[in-house]
C-alpha positions, 0 to 999 in steps of 0.5 A: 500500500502506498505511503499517504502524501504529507500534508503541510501547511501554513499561516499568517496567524489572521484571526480567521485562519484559526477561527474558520478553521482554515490554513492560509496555503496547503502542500500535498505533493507538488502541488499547492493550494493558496487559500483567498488573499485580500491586503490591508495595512498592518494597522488594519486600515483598507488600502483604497486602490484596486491595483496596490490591492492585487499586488499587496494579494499577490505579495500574499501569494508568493510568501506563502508558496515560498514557505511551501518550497515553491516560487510565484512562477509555479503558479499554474491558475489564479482566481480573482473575485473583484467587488466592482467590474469598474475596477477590472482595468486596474487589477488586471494591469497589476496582475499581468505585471507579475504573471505577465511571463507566467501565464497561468490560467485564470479565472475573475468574477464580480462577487460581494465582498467584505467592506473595502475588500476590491479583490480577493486572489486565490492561487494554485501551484506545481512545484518546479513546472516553472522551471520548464514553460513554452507557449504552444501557440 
């Protein structure tokens, strides 16, 4: 019988990581699931532009993964959940400055949103694909 695959996790410590239950980004194998990240300022203040939020997510994102062994171009699907389509111009500019070169897929919807929230990303990741991407036009 084979070994289960070891589950590793970690957290930001966010109140609601523990409360939920939930962990902020969850290893099995190579693969890597990153659970929603939104940005506010370490004072809890809401960052009020669209695209310092996407970074400030993004930032997120590639913490997290890189505690897990992983690195923000083994990113292979994003999903971002925007508060208002008025602001996809701005997100989507700041997402295609970090994963410009990566090109995962991705996947936005308008949803509602905590109060100030503008866009909330969730990623997923292969550890060290990478390593080896090319474009099959």
């Amino acid at each position: 019988m084979d070994e289960p695959a070891e589950r590793t996790w970690v957290t930001t410590g966010h109140y609601w990581e523990d409360a939920a239950g939930y962990a902020r980004a969850v290893r099995v194998g190579d693969h890597i699931w990153v659970s929603g990240c939104t940005a506010t300022e370490d004072n809890g203040v809401q960052i009020t532009d669209p695209a310092e939020q996407t970074r400030r997510s993004i930032d997120q994102i590639e913490g997290v993964i890189e505690k897990l062994g992983g690195k923000l171009n083994d990113v292979v699907q994003t999903r971002m959940y925007i508060s208002d389509l008025a602001n996809i111009k701005p997100i989507a500019l700041a997402h295609g400055e970090r994963f410009k070169e990566i090109r995962p897929a991705n996947f936005l919807a308008q949803v509602g949103l905590s109060s100030g929230i503008l866009v909330e990303i969730e990623a997923e990741a292969v550890v060290g694909s990478g390593s080896a991407m090319r474009l099959i036009p």
